[in-house]
N, C-alpha and C positions, 0 to 999 in steps of 0.2 A: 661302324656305328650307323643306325637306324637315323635316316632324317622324315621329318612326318611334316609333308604338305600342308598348311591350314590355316583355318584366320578365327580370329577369338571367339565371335557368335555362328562357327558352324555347327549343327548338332552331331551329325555324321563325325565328323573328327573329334568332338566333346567324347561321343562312345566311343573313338576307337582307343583316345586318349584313358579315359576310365580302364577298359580293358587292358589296355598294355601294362598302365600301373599294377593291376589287380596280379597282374601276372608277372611282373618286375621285367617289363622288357626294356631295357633302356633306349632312348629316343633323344634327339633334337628334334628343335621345334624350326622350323622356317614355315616364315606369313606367306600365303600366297591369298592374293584375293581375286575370284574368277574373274570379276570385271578388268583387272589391272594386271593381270598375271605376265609375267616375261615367257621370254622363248624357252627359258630352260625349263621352265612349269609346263608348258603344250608338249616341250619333248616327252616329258615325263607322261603327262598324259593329255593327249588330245584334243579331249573333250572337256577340257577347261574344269574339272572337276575337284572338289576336296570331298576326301583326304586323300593324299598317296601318300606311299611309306616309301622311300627307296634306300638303300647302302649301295652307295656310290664302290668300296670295295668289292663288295660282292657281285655287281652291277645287278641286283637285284631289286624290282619295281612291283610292289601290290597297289593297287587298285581299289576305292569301292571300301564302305569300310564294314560290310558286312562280311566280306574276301579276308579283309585284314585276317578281320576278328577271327573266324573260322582257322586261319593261315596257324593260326598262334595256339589255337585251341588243340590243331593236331601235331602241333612243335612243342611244345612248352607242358609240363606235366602238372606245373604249379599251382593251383586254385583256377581246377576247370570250373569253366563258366554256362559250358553246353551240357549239362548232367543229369545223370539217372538212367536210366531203360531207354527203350525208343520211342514210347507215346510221353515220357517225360518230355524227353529233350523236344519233341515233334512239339510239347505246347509253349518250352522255352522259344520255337524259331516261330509260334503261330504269335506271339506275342511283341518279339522284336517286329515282326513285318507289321503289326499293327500298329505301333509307336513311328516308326520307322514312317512307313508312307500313310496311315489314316493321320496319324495324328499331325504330322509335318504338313501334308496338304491342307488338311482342316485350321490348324492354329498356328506352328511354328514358320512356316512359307509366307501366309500372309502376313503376321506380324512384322516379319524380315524383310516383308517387301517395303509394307508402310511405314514403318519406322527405323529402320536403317537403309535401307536401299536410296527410297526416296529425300531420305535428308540430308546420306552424305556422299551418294553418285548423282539422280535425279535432282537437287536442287528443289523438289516441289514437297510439296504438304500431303498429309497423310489421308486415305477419303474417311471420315469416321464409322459410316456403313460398313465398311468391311472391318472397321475393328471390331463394333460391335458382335459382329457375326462371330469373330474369332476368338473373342473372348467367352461367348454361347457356346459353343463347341469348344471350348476349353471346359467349361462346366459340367459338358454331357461326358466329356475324357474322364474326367475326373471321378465322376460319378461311379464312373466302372471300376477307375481304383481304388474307389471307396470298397467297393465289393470287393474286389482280389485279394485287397490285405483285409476283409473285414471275414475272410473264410482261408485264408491262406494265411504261412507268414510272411511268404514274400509274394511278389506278385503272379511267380510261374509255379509256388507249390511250397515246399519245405525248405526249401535252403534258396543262397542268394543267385542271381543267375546273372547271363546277360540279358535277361529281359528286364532288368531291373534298372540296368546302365543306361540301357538305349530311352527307356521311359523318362527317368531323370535328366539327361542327356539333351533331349526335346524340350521337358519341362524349364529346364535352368534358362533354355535362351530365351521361351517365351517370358520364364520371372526377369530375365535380365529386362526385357524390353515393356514392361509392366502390364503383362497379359495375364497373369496368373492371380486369382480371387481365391482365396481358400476357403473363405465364408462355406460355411457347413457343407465342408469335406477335414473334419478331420480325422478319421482314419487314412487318407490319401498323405494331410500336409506332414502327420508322424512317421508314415514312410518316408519322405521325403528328406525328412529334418535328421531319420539314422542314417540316410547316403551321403546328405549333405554334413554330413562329421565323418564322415570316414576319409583318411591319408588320401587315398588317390583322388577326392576331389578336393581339397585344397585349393591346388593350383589354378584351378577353374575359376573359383570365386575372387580371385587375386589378379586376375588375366582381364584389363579392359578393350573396349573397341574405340579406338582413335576417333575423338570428338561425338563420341557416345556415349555417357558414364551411365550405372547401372543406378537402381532407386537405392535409397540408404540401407533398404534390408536385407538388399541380395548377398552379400558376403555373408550373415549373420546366421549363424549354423542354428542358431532358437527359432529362427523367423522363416 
């Protein structure tokens, strides 16, 4: 059995988590948190990172959870998530890497700095400048998913991708930590609100961060 490294507001593990469901790969969950993480976490991987997946049977360790995702994509037949032609799939992988690291560096990283890091590793207060900043660039993200789905039906084209997961994925921990405004984005927030009713993200919205609780609306598949 699959065990999958991770802690409740990673977004990286939030996609790989999405993906495996989508794909019915079954998994355990064990917390690792990089700041806190044990010897058996660094064995696994080094670099203090989530997610990893490993099957202690298998002695089998992925990495990285775009590796994951990929890993599964060419094992698993079941609701591919990298699809179509090759300029298809080419704007599914141009669009995760922009979710992935624009949008993580831009909104999701700071967020997670100032509002979880610092109030339940660092002990100190969050600086408001840089949330403001990241809530701004939450705005301008959003904008563009206002166009994807306002000329697409999904974000990478006609069907669902992994571009869709990783987007949500980012978005969810920024709404968990209440950086997300949807004020006139809503073509973006009715994306949103059809991934956030679908089975594999359930668990998500039911998944807290220890002396962090989320704003009342985040569970709320309307909201």
């Amino acid at each position: 059995m699959w065990q999958l490294f991770q802690f409740p507001l990673c977004p990286f593990s939030r996609k790989t988590r999405l993906a495996l469901s989508e794909k019915g790969v079954g998994y355990d969950l064990e917390h690792a948190y990089p700041w806190d993480a044990g010897d058996d976490f660094y064995a696994l991987n080094p670099a203090g990172r989530t997610p990893v997946l490993h099957d202690p049977a298998k002695r089998l360790t992925l990495i990285d959870s775009q590796a994951i995702c990929e890993y599964f994509e060419e094992t698993v037949d079941k609701t591919p998530l990298i699809l179509g032609n090759a300029l298809q799939r080419a704007e599914i992988r141009r669009l995760v890497a922009l979710f992935d690291q624009n949008f993580f560096a831009d909104v999701t990283h700071p967020l997670m700095h100032e509002k979880m890091k610092k109030r339940l590793v660092l002990r100190t207060s969050p600086d408001s400048g840089t949330l403001r900043s990241a809530m701004r660039l939450a705005h301008e993200h959003l904008e563009y998913i206002d166009w994807l789905v306002g000329n697409r039906r999904w974000l990478a084209g006609a069907q669902l991708s992994l571009a869709d997961f990783a987007a949500a994925a980012q978005i969810s921990v920024a709404d968990y930590l209440g950086g997300i405004d949807w004020t006139g984005h809503e073509e973006a927030h009715g994306w949103y609100r059809v991934i956030k009713s679908r089975p594999s993200f359930r668990p998500l919205l039911t998944e807290k961060m220890e002396g962090l609780p989320p704003p009342r609306h985040y569970a709320d598949v309307n909201s």
